[in-house]
TORDO-235868 format. One record per residue (C-alpha): residue in one letter; x, y, z. Coordinates in pm, 1 decimal. Layout:
# residues N
<rec a; <X; Y; Z>>
...
# end
This chain:
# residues 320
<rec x; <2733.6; -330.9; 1155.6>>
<rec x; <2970.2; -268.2; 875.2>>
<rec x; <2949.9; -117.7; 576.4>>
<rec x; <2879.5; -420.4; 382.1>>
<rec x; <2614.7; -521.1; 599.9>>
<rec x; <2495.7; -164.7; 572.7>>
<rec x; <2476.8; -194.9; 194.4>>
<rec x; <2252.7; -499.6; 219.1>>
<rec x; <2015.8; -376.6; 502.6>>
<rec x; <1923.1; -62.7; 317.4>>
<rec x; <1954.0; -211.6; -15.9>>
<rec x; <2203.5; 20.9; -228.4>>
<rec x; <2200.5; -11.5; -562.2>>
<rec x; <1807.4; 46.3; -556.3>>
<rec x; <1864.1; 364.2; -452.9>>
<rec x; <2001.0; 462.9; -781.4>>
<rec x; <1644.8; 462.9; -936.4>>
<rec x; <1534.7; 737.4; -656.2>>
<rec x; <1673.3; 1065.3; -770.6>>
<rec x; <1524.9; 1005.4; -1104.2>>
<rec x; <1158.8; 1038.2; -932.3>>
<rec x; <1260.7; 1390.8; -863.9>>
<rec x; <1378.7; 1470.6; -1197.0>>
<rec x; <1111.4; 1339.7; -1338.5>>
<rec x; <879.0; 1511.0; -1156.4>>
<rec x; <1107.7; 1840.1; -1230.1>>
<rec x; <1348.4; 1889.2; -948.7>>
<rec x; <1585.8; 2189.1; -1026.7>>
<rec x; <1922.3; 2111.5; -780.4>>
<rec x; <2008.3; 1808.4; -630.2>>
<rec x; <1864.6; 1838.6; -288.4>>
<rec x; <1521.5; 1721.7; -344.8>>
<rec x; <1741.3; 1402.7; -450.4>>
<rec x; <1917.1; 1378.8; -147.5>>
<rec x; <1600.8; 1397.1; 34.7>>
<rec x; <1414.2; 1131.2; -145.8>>
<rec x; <1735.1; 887.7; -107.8>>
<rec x; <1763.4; 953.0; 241.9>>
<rec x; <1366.6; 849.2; 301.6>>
<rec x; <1391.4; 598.0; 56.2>>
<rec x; <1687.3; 384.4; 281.4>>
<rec x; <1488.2; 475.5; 578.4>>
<rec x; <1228.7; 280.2; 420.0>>
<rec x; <1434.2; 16.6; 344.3>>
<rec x; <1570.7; -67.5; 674.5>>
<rec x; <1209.8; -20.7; 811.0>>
<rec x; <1122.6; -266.1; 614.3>>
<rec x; <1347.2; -515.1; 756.6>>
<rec x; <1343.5; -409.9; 1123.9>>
<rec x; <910.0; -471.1; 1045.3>>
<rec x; <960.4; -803.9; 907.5>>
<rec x; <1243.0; -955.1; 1105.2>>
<rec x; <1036.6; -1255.4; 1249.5>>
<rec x; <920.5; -1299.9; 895.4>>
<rec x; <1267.4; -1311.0; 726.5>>
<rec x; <1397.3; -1534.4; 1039.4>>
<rec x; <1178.8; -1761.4; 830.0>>
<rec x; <1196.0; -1721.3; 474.8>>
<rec x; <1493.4; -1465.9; 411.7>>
<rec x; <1751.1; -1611.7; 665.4>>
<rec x; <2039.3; -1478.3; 551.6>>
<rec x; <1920.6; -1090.5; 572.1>>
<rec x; <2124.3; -915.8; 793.2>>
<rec x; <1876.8; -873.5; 1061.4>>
<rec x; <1806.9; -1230.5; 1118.5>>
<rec x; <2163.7; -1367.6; 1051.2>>
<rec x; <2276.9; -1163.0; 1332.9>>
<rec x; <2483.7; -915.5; 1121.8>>
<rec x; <2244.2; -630.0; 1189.7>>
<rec x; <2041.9; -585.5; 1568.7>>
<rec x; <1717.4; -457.2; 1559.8>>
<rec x; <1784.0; -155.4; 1731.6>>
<rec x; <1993.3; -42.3; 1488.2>>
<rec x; <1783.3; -99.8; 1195.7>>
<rec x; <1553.4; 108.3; 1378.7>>
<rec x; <1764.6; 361.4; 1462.7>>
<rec x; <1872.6; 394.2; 1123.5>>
<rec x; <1550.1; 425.5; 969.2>>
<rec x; <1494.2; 708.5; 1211.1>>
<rec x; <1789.1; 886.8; 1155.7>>
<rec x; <1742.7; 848.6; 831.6>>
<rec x; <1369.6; 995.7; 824.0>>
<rec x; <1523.4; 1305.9; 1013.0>>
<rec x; <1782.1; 1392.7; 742.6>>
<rec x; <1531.3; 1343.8; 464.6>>
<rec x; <1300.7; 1579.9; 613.5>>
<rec x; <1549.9; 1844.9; 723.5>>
<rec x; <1694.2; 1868.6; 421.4>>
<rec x; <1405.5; 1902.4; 291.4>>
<rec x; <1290.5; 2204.1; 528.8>>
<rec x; <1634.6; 2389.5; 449.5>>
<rec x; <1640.9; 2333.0; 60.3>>
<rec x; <1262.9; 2374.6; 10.4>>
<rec x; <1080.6; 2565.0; 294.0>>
<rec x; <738.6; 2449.5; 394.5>>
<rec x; <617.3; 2381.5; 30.5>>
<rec x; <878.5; 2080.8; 0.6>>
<rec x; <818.6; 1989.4; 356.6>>
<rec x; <444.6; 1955.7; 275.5>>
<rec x; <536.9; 1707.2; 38.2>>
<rec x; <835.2; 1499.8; 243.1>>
<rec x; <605.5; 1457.1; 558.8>>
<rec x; <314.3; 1284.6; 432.5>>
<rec x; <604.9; 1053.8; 246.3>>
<rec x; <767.9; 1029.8; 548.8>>
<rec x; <451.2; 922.9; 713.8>>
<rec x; <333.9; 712.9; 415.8>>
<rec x; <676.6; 519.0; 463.2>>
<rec x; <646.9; 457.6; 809.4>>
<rec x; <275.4; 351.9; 813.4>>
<rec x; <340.0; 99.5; 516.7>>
<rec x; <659.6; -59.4; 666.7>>
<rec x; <476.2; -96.3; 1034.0>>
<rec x; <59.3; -162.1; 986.1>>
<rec x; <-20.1; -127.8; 619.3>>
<rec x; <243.0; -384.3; 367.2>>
<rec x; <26.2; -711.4; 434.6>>
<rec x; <-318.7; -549.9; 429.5>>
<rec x; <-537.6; -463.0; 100.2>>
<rec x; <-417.0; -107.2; 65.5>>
<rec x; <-40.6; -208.7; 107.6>>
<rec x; <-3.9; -212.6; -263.9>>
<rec x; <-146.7; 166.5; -275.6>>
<rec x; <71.8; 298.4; -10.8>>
<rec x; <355.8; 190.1; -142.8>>
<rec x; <224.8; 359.5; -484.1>>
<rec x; <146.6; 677.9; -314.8>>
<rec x; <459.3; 690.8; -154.4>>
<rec x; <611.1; 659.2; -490.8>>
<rec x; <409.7; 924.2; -625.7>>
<rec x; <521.4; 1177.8; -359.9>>
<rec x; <863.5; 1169.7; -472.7>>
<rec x; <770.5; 1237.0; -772.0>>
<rec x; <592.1; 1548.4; -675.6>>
<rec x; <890.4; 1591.7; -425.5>>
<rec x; <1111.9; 1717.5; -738.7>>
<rec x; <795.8; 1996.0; -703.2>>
<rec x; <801.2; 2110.2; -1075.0>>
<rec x; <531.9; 2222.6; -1338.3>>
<rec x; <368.0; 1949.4; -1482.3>>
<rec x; <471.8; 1669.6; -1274.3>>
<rec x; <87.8; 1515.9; -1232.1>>
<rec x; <184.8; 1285.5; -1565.1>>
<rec x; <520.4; 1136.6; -1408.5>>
<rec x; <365.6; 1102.6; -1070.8>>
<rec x; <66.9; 899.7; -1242.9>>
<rec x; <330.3; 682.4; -1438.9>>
<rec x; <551.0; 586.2; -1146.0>>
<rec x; <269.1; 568.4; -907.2>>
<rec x; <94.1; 243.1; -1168.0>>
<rec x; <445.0; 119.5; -1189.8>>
<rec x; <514.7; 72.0; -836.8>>
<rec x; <148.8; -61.8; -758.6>>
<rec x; <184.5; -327.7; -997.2>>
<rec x; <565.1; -411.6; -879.7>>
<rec x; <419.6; -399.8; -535.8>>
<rec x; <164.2; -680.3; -577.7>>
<rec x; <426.4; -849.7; -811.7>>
<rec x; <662.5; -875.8; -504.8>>
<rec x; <382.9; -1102.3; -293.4>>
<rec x; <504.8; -1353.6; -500.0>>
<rec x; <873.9; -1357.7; -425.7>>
<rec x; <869.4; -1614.6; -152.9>>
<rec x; <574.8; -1845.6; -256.6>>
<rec x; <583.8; -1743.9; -626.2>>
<rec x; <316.7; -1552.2; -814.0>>
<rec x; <-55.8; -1556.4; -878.2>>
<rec x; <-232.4; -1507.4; -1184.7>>
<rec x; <-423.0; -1203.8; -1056.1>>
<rec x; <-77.3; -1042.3; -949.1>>
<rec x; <79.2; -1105.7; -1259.2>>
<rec x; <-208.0; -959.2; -1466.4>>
<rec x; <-206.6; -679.9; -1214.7>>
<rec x; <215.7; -609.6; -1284.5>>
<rec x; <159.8; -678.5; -1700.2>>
<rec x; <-176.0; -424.8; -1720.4>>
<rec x; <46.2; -206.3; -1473.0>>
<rec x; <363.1; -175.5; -1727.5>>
<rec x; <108.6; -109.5; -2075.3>>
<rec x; <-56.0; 132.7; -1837.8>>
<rec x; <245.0; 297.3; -1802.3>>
<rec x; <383.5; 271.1; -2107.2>>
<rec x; <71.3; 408.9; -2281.4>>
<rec x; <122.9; 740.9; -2029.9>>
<rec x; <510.7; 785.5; -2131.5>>
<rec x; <446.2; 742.3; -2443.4>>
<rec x; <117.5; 980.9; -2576.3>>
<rec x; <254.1; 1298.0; -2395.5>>
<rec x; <33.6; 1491.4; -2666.3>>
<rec x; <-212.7; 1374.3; -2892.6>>
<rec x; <-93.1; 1392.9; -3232.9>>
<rec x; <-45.2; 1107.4; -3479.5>>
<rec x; <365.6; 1057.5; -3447.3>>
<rec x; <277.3; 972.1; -3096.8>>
<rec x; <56.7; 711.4; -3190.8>>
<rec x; <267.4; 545.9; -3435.4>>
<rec x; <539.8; 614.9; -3151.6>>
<rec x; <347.5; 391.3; -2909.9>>
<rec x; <255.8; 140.5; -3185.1>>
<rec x; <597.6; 79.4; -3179.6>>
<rec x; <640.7; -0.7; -2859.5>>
<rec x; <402.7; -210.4; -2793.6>>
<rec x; <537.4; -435.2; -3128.1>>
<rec x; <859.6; -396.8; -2989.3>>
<rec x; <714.4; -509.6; -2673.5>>
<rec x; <513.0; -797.5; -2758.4>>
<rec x; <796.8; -943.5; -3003.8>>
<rec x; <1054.2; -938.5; -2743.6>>
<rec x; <783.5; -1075.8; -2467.9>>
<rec x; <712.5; -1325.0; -2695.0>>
<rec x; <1058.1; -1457.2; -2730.3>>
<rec x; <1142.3; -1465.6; -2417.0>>
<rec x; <884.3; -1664.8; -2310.2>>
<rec x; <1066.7; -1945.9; -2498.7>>
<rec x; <1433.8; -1816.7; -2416.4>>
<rec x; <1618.0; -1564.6; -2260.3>>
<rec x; <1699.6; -1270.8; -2529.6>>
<rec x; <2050.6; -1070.7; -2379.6>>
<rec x; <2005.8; -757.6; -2245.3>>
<rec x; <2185.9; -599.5; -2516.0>>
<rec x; <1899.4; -700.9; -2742.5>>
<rec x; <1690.3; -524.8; -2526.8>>
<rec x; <1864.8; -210.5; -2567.4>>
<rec x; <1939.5; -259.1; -2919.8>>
<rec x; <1574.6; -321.0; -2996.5>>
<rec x; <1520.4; 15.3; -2791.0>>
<rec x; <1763.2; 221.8; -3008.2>>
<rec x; <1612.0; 106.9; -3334.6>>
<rec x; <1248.5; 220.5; -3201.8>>
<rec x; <1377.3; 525.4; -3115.7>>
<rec x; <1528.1; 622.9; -3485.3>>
<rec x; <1244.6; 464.9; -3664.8>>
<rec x; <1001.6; 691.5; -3427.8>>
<rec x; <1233.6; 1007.6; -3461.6>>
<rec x; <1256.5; 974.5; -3835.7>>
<rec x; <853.8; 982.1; -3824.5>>
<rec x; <853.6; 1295.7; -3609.3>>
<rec x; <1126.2; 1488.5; -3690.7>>
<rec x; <1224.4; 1555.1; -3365.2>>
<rec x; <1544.5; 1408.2; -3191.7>>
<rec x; <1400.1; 1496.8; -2830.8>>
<rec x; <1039.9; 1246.1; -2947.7>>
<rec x; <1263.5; 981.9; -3079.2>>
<rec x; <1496.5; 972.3; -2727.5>>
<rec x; <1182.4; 944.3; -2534.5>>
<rec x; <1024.4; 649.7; -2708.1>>
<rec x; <1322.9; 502.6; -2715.0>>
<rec x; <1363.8; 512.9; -2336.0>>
<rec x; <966.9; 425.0; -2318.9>>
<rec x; <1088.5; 80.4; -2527.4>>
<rec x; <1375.3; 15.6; -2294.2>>
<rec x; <1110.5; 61.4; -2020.5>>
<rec x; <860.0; -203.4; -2192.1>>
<rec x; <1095.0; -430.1; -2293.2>>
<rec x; <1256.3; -492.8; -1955.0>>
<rec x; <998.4; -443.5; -1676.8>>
<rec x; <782.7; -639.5; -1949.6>>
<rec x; <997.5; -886.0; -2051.4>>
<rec x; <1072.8; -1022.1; -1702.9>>
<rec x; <700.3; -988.9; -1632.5>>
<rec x; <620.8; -1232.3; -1897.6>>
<rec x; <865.3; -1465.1; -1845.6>>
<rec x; <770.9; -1496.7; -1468.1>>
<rec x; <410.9; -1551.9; -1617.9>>
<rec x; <530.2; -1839.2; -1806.7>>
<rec x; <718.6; -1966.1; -1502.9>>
<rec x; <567.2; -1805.2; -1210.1>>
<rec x; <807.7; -1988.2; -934.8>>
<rec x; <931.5; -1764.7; -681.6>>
<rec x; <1346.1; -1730.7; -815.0>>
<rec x; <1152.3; -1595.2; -1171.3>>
<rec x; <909.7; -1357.7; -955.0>>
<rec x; <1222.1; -1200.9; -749.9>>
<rec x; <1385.0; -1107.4; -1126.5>>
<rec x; <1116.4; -967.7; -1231.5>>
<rec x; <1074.5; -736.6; -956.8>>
<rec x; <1432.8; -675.5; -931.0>>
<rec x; <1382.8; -588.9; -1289.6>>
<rec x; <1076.4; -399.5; -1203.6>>
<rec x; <1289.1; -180.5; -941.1>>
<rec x; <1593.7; -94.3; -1192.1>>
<rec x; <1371.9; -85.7; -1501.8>>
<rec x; <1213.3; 218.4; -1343.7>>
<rec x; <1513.5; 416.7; -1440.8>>
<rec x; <1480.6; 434.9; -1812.7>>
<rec x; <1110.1; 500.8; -1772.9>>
<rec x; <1210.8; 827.6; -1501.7>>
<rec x; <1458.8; 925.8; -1800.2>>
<rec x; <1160.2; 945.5; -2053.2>>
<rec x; <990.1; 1188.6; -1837.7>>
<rec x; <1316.7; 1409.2; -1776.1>>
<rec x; <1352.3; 1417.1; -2149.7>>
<rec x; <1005.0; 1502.6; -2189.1>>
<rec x; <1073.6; 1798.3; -2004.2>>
<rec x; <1318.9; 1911.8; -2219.1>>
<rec x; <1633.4; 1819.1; -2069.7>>
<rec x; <1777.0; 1542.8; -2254.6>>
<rec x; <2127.7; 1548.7; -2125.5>>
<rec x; <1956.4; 1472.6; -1837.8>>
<rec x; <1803.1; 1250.7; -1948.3>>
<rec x; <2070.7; 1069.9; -2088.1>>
<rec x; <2284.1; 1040.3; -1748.5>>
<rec x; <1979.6; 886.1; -1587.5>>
<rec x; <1962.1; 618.4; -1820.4>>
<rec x; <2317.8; 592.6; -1816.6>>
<rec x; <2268.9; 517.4; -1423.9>>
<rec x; <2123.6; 172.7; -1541.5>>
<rec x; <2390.0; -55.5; -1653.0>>
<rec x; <2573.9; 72.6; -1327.6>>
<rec x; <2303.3; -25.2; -1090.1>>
<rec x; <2256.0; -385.5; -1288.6>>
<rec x; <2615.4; -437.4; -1186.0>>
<rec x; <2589.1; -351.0; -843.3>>
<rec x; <2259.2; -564.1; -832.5>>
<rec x; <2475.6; -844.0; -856.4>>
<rec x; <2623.2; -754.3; -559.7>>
<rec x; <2343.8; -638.1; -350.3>>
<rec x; <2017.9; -768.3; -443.0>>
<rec x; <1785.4; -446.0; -460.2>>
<rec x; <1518.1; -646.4; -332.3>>
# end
């Protein structure tokens, strides 16, 4: 197994939107980070040691089933993996961060090996989501964990479709998921800049759904249209820190939502596997909302920075 092969099996560039879980949920250092990364690639070549008979099938050219990868050392990986997650865990955060990394670490395994084609796999996957969020282990963090948690339930059923292509239901399921979500990042108090704030957004949102439902708007629209929310909503407030957060909320809608709709108006599996790649990296911008939130919008910043990178490498190594 080389390293290219290693890239693929654990899927790379998707790691990039994992440390932003723990910052969102208020992580102070980087080793909560380092733990969540490490459980997260476990997962990943879990995943792909699980379905190897599967992907023989439908995914041929994974590494597993190409012959690039055995099984054993998928497995073995994932294992490793798991241990370095939860030791650095133990060392960095004593037993209260421990408490937190082994029911993830359990969560992981269970969903990977019984739980991803049953009922509940959708909610596992969630939860497991949700735990590195409260992994970070700040003040505070119920609100980001809630966010992420809806996010990845409604990419989860979104990705049944990425083979066969998608369902109504799971469509409507990934769409109500992303206004959930939205809604959440966006009304952290109730006051009326907020609610012109999310307004907004959700013009913002439905405009740029809209069009692309009839062609494919540049992603630098996306962004631009994301900027331009933000000044209009921090000229309403007053307040810089308000007007980087919406903006990041738009950036959010507009591209976990945008792809959403346009595999809604062409739900054939190649338009499905976007939009949960864009599900996967879209969950960046929306973990930088929540670290500016906080009041750290440097932060803030780099994590959304992290975005344009991991498109880039996406191209290389498909995150899903």
């Amino acid at each position: 197994m080389n390293l290219k092969d290693l890239a693929e099996l654990v899927r790379a560039p998707a790691a990039l939107s994992v440390p932003g879980d723990t910052m969102a949920g208020g992580a102070r250092g980087p080793a909560p980070a380092v733990s969540s990364v490490c459980l997260y690639w476990a997962g990943m070549a879990l995943n792909d040691y699980a379905d190897r008979a599967l992907d023989a099938k439908e995914r041929p050219e994974r590494p597993i089933p190409s012959g690039r990868v055995a099984p054993w050392e998928a497995l073995a990986l994932a294992a490793g993996l798991t241990g370095a997650g939860l030791a650095v865990a133990a060392v960095t955060g004593g037993r209260r961060r421990l408490a937190v990394a082994v029911p993830l670490a359990v969560t992981v395994w269970a969903y990977d090996l019984k739980l991803k084609d049953t009922p509940v796999g959708p909610a596992a996957m969630a939860a497991a989501r949700g735990l590195d969020v409260l992994l970070g282990g700040g003040p505070g963090a119920l609100p980001a964990a809630a966010a992420i948690t809806a996010h990845t339930y409604g990419l989860t059923m979104l990705s049944r479709g990425e083979v066969d292509g998608g369902g109504p239901a799971q469509l409507a399921i990934a769409l109500a998921a992303t206004a959930t979500v939205t809604a959440i990042a966006a009304l952290p108090h109730r006051d009326r800049a907020a609610i012109v704030g999310l307004g907004l957004v959700a013009a913002y949102t439905g405009v740029v759904g809209g069009a692309q439902l009839h062609a494919s708007a540049p992603p630098g629209a996306v962004t631009a249209g994301a900027g331009v929310l933000g000044l209009i909503t921090g000229l309403v407030r007053r307040d810089r820190s308000a007007g980087a957060r919406v903006g990041l909320v738009a950036a959010y809608a507009g591209l976990v939502g945008g792809a959403q709709l346009r595999a809604a108006a062409n739900p054939d599996a190649a338009t499905v596997r976007a939009a949960v790649g864009a599900g996967v990296l879209g969950l960046i911008p929306l973990q930088a909302a929540f670290t500016a939130r906080r009041g750290h919008p440097a932060a803030a910043a780099a994590l959304a920075a992290v975005h344009p990178l991991a498109r880039l490498l996406a191209r290389k190594v498909s995150p899903t």
